[in-house]
C-alpha positions in Angstrom: 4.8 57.7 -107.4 3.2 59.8 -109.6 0.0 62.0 -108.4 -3.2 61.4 -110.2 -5.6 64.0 -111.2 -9.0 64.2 -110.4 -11.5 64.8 -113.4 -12.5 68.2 -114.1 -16.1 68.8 -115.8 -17.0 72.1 -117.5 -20.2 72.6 -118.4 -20.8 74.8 -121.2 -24.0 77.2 -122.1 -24.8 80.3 -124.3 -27.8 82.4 -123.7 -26.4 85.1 -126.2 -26.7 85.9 -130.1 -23.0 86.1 -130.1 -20.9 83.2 -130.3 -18.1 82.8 -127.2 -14.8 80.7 -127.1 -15.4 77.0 -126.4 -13.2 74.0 -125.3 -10.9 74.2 -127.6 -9.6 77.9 -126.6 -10.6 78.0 -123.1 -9.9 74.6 -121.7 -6.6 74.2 -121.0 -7.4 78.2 -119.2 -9.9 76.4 -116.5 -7.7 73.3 -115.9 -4.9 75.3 -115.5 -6.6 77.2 -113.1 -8.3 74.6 -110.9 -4.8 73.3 -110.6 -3.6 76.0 -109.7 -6.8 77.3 -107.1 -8.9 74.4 -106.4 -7.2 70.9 -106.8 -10.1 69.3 -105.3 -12.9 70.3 -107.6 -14.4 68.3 -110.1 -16.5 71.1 -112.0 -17.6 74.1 -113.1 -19.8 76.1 -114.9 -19.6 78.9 -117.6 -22.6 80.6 -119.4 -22.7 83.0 -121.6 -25.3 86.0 -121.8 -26.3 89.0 -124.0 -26.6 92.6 -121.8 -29.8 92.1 -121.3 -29.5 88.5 -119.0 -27.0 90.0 -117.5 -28.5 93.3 -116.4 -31.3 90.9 -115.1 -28.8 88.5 -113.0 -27.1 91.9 -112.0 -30.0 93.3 -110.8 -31.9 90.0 -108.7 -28.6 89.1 -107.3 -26.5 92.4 -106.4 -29.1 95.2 -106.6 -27.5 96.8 -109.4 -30.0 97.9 -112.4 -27.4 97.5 -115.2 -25.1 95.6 -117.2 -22.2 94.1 -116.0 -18.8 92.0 -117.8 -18.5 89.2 -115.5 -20.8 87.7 -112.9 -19.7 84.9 -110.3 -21.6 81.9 -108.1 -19.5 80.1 -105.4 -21.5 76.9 -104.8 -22.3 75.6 -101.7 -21.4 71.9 -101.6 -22.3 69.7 -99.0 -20.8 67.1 -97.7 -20.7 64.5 -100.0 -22.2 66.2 -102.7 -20.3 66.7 -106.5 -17.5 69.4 -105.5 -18.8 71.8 -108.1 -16.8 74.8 -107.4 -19.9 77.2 -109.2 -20.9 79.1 -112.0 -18.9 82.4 -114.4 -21.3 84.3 -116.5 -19.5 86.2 -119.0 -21.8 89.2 -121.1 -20.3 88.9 -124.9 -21.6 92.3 -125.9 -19.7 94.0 -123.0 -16.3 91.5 -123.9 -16.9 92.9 -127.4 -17.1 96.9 -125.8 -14.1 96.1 -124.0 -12.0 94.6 -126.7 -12.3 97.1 -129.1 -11.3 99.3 -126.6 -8.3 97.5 -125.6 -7.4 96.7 -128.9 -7.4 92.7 -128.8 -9.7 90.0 -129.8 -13.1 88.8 -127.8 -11.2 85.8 -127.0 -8.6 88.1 -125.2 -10.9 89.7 -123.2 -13.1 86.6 -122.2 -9.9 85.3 -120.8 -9.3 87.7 -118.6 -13.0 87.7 -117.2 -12.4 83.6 -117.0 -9.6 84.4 -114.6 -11.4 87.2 -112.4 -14.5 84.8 -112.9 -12.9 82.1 -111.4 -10.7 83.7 -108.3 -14.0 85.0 -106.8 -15.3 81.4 -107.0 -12.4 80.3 -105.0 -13.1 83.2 -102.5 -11.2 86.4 -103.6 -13.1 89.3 -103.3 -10.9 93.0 -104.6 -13.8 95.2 -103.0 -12.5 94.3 -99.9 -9.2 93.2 -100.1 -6.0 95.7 -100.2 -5.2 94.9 -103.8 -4.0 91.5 -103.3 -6.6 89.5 -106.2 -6.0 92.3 -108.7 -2.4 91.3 -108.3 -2.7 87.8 -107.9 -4.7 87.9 -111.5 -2.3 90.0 -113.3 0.1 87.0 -112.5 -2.0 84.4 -113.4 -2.4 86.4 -116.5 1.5 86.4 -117.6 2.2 82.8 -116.5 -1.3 81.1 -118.1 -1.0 83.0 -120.8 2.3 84.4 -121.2 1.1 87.8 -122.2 0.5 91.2 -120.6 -2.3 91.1 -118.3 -5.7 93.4 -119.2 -6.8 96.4 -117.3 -9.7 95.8 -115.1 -9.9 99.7 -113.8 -11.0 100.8 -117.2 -14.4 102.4 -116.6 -16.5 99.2 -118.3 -19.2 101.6 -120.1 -18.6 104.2 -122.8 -16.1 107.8 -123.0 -17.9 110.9 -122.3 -18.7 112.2 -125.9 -18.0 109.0 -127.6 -20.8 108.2 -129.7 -22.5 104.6 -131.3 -21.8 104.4 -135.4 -24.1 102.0 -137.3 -22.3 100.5 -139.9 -23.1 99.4 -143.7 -23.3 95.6 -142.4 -25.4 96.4 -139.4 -23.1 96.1 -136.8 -22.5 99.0 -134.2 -19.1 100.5 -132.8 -18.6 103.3 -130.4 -16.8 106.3 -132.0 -14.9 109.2 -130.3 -12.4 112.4 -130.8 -13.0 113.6 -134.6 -15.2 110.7 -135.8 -18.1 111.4 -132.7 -18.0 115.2 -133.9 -18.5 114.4 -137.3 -21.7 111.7 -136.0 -23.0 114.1 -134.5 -22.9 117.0 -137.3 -24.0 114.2 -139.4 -27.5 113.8 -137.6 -27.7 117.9 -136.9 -27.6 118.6 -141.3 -30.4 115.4 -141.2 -32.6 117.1 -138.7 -32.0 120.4 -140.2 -33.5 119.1 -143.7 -36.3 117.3 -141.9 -37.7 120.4 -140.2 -37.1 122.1 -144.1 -39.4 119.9 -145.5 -42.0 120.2 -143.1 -41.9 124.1 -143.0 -42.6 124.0 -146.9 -44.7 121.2 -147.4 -48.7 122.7 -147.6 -50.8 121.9 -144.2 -54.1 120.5 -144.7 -57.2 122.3 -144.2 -58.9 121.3 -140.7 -62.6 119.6 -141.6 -65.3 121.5 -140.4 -66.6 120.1 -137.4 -70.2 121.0 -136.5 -71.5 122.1 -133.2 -74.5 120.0 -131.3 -77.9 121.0 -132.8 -80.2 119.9 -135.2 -79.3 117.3 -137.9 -79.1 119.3 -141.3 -81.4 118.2 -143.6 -80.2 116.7 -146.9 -81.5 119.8 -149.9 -84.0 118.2 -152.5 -84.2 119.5 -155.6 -87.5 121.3 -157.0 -87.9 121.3 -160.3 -88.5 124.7 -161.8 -91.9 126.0 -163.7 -91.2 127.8 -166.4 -93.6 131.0 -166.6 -94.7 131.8 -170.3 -95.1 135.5 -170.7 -97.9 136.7 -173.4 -96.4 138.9 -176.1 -98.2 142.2 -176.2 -99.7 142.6 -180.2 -97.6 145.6 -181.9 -99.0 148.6 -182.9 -100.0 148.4 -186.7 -97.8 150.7 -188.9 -99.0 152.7 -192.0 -96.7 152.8 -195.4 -96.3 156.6 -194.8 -92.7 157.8 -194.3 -92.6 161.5 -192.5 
């Protein structure tokens, strides 16, 4: 007698510019995994949010004023209520950070965060336990996905001296070692020309600003007279040369 299933609903949602793995590359992940965790739920939730939601949730629900990678909400279902078992929220922008620093796709990383996502839905908790979820993950990791699990102790924020690049396209990486020392010499030569051109370039004369007192009265021109002078006659001269 074979045992039969019991539907699994995923609700999907994206609250971020950035565009997260679906059904398709994710679904067999969270089947596999309620199978696995929580036979007896019937559905769950996972939304996806730029740093900026996710900062927000971070900071209503925990206390904490920044950004995180991966947020969880057990639901409480009561009795007789849809067994929803609750809701991941994933931050894309961090996945991305932590991708490019591991070296594998967003998808990658997002599938390690579905897994951590979904073991503190079903009660795990590795602030308090002695190591047992981060180890129970890894596994899950290796059989789900048959490949080497991710490292979750990696400091999930930036290197000391590493340094953000904008590139031609727009897009942003973080730089370190040789290429955040020459960033950074970069933007010294550019401030150094700015301060140049404002050394040489001529300052303006300050207007004149007039003191409280009387209005000054606008100068109206008076014609001139012209004064005719008499010519004095000139003394009559004789045709005698000395």
């Amino acid at each position: 007698m074979t045992e039969t299933k019991l539907p699994f609903q995923i609700d999907w949602s994206s609250r971020s510019k950035m565009r997260g793995p679906g059904e398709q590359s994710l679904g067999k992940l969270l089947h596999s995994l309620r199978d696995r965790l929580a036979p007896d739920a019937q559905g769950v939730s996972l939304t996806y949010v730029d740093d900026r939601g996710m900062r927000k949730l971070n900071r209503e629900h925990r206390g904490k004023n920044m950004t995180t990678d991966v947020l969880s909400f057990p639901s409480s279902v009561e009795k007789g209520a849809f067994p929803h078992l609750g809701d991941i929220v994933i931050s894309l922008p961090t996945a991305e950070k932590m991708a490019k620093k591991f070296g594998v796709s967003r998808r990658r990383e997002v599938e390690t965060l579905v897994i951590h996502g979904f073991l503190h839905l079903c009660g795990h908790d590795h602030e308090n336990d002695h190591g047992e979820m981060m180890e129970l993950q890894a596994r899950l990791e290796r059989e789900l996905l048959e490949t080497e699990p991710l490292s979750m102790s990696l400091k999930r924020g930036r290197k000391p001296g590493s340094k953000v690049k904008k590139l031609k396209d727009g897009s942003r990486v973080v730089v370190t070692g040789r290429a955040a020392a020459a960033l950074v010499r970069r933007e010294r030569v550019k401030k150094e020309k700015k301060i140049k051109v404002r050394k040489v370039a001529k300052p303006k004369d300050p207007a004149v600003k007039r003191g409280p007192g009387r209005p000054r009265k606008e100068a109206i021109a008076v014609p001139t007279k012209r004064v005719l002078r008499r010519r004095r006659p000139s003394p009559s001269r004789s045709g005698v040369i000395a």
